[in-house]
TORRO-410449 format. One line per 3 residues: number of its first residue (from 1); their letters; for each residue x, y, z of C-alpha. Coordinates in Angstrom, 3 decimals. Example, Ala and Ser with C-alpha at 12.3 -4.5 7.8 and 13.67 -1.06 7.14 Angstrom:
BEGIN
1> as> 12.300:-4.500:7.800 ~ 13.670:-1.060:7.140 $
# end
This chain:
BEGIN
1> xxx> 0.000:0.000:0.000 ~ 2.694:2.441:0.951 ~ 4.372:1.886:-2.193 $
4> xxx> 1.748:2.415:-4.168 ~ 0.922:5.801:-2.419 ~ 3.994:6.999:-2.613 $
7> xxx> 5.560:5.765:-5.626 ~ 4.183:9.285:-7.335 ~ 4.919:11.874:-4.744 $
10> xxx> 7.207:14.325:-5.618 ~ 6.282:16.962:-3.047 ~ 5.797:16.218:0.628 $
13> xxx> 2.924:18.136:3.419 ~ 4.050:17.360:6.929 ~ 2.176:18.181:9.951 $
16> xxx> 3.920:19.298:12.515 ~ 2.517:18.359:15.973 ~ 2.382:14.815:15.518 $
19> xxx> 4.409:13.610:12.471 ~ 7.491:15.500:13.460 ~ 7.360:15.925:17.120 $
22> xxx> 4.963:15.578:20.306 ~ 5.300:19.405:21.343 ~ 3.625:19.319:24.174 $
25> xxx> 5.407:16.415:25.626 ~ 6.396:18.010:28.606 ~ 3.719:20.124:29.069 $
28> xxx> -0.059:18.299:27.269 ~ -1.842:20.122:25.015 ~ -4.441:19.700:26.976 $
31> xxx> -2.967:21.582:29.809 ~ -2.409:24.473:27.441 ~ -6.199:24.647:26.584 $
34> xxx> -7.129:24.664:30.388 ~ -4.665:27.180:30.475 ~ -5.622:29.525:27.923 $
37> xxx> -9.474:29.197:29.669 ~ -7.942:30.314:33.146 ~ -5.824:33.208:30.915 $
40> xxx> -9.593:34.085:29.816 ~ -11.553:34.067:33.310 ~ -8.327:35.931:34.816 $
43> xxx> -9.655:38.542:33.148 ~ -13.206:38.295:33.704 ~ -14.066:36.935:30.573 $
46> xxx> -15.586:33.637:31.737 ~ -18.880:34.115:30.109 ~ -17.034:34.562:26.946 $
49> xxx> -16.664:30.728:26.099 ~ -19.768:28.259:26.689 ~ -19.348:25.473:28.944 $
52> xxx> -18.728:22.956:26.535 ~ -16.176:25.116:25.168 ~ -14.278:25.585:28.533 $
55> xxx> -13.828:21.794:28.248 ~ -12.131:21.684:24.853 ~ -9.005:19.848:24.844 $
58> xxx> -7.338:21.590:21.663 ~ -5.986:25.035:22.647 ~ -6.465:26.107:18.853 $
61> xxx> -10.468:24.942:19.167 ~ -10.225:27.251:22.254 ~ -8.825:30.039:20.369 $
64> xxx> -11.142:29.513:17.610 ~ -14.100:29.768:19.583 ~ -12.861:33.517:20.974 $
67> xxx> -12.011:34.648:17.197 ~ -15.770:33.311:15.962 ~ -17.047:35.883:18.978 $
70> xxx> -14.540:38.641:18.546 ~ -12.563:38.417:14.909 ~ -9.101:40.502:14.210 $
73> xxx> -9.757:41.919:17.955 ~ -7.131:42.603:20.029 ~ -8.404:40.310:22.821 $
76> xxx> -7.674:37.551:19.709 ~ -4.273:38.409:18.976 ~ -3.331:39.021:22.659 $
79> xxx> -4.385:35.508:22.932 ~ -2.034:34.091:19.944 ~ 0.742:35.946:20.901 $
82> xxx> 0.108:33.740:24.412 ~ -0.007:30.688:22.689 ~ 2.833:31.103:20.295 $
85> xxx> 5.060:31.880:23.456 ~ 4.002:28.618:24.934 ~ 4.952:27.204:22.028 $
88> xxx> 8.433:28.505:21.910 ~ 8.868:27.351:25.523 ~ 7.772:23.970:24.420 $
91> xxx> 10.241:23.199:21.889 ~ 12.996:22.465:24.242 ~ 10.886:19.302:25.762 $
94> xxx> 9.644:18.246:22.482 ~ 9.627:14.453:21.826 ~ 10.589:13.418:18.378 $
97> xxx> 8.422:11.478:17.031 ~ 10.216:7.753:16.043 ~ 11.757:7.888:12.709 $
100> xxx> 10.646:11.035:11.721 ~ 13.958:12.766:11.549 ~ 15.839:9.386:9.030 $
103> xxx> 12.205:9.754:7.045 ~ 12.502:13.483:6.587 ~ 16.597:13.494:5.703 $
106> xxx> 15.954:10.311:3.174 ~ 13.000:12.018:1.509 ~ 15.025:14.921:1.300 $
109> xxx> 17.903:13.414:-0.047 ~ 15.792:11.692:-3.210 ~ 15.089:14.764:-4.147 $
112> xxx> 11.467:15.406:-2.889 ~ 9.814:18.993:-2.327 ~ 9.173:18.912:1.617 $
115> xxx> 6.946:21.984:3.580 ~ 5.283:21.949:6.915 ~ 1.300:22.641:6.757 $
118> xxx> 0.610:23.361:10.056 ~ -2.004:25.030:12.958 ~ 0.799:25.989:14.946 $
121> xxx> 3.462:28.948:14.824 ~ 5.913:29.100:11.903 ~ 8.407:30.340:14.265 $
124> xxx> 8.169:27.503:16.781 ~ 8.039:24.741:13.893 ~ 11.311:26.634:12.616 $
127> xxx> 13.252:26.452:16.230 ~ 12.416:23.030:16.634 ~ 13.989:21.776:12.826 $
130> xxx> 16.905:24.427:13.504 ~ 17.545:22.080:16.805 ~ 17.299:18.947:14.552 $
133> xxx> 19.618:19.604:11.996 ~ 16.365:19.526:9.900 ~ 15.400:23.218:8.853 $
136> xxx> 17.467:23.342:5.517 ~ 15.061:20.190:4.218 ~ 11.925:22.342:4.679 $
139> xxx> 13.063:26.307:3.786 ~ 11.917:28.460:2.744 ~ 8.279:25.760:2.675 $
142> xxx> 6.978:26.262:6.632 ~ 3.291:27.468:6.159 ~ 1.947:27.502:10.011 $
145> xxx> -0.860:29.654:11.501 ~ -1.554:33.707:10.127 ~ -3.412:36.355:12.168 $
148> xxx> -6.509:34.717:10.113 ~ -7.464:32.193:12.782 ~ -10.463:30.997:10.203 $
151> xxx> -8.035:29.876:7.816 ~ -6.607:27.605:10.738 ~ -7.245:23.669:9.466 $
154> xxx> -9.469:22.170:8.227 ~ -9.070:24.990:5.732 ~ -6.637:24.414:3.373 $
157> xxx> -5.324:27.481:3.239 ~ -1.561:26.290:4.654 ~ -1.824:23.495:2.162 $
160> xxx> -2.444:25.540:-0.732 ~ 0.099:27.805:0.348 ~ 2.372:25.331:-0.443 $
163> xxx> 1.195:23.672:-3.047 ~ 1.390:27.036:-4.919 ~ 4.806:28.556:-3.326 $
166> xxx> 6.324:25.046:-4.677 ~ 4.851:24.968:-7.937 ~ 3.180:21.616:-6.575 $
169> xxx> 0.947:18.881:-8.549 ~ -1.756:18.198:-6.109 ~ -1.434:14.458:-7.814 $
172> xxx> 2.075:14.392:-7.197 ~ 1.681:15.505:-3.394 ~ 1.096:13.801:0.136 $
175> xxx> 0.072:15.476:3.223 ~ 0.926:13.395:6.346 ~ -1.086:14.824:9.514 $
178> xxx> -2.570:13.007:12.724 ~ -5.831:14.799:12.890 ~ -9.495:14.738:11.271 $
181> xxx> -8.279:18.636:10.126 ~ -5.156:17.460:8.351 ~ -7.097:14.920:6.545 $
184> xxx> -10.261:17.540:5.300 ~ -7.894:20.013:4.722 ~ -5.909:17.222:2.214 $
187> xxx> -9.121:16.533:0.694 ~ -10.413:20.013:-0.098 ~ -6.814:20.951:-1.526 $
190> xxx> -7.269:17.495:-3.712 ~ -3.889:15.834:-2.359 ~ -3.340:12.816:-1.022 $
193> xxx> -3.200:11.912:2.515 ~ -1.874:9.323:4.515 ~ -2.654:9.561:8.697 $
196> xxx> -0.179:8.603:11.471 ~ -2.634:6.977:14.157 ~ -0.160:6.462:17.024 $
199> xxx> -2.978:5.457:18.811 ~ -6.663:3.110:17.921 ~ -8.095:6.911:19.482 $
202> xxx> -6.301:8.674:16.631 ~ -7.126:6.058:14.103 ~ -10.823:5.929:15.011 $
205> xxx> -10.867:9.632:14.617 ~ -9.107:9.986:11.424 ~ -11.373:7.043:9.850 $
208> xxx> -14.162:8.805:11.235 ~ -12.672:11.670:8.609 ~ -12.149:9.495:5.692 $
211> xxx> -8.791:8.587:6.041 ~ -8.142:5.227:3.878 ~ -4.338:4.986:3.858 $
214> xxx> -2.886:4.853:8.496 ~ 0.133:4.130:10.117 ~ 1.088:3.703:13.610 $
217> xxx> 4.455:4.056:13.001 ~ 6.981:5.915:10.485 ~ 9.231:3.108:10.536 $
220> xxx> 7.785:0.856:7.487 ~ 7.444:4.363:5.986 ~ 10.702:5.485:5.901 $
223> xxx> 12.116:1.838:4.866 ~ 10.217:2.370:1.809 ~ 11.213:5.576:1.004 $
226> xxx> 14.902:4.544:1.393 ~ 14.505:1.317:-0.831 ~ 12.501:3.318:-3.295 $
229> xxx> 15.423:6.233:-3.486 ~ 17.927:3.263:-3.634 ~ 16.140:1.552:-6.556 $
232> xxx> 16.245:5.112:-8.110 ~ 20.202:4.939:-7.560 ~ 20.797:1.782:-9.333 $
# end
């Protein structure tokens, strides 16, 4: 299957929370949304989010739900500005994910187009590849969230970003993401997508999405991609 899916790829999507790293290793996403609710009622705006809303686990559904009440406010970008700094902080205890960083260098080094498409900030995706060793297989291609939180996945605005900045066939193009967003967002930008389920709770989700192509691991992934360059070589 994997072979067949990426046998015509020529240009590469990653997500980044997920696929590349677990940011919030040290410090759960989460704990960041229950965070960014306390930020909110410090400041007596409790009756700004609903109760269900309070309970989100996703600080970017959190976010989301203050931009649908109060777009391009100030209260909104106060509130990214937060959330990018938390992000920043949480680079240093990011987990990388299992043979993401052999998967990225061998993809790289076949001569595929990589980018990040992702919700969170361009500048903490670009100090975690900068600690990798990893940034020079993704510049100048990091597409990561704008001021326009409604063009946060499961628009595809990030993924058409980079389809068009790298001159990108949507049939020649993958998107690899861990969430039901990644995989609408692939669909409504026409390119193929293929899920990493660490989890039967991620892979129920994703399905749920229309995923047809998971992995639980990048492991078989990257062997392919290897064999597939070295076949290339011979």
């Amino acid at each position: 299957m994997l072979r067949i899916l990426t046998g015509p790829v020529r240009f590469v999507l990653f997500d980044f929370d997920g696929p590349i790293c677990r940011l919030f290793a040290g410090h759960s996403a989460e704990q960041v949304a229950k965070d960014l609710v306390q930020w909110l009622e410090e400041r007596g705006l409790h009756g700004l989010l609903t109760d269900e809303e309070r309970q989100l686990a996703d600080p970017y559904d959190v976010l989301r739900a203050v931009d649908r009440r109060h777009p391009e406010s100030d209260l909104v970008d106060e509130l990214e500005k937060w959330l990018t700094r938390q992000e920043l902080n949480a680079v240093a205890s990011a987990w990388p994910t299992a043979h993401a960083d052999r998967l990225i260098r061998t993809w790289s080094a076949v001569g595929a187009r990589l980018a990040v498409t992702t919700n969170n900030s361009p500048r903490a995706v670009e100090r975690y590849l900068d600690s990798r060793g990893l940034l020079g297989c993704f510049l100048p291609h990091i597409y990561g969230r704008t001021r326009d939180l409604r063009l946060l996945k499961p628009d595809p605005h990030c993924v058409n970003r980079a389809l068009r900045a790298m001159g990108a066939d949507p049939a020649a193009t993958l998107m690899i993401g861990d969430a039901p967003s990644d995989c609408v967002a692939a669909r409504r930008a026409g390119v193929r997508f293929l899920g990493f389920a660490r989890n039967a709770r991620k892979a129920g989700l994703l399905r749920e999405a229309g995923a047809e192509h998971l992995v639980e691991s990048l492991e078989l992934l990257s062997r392919v991609v290897f064999d597939m360059g070295d076949t290339k070589a011979q």
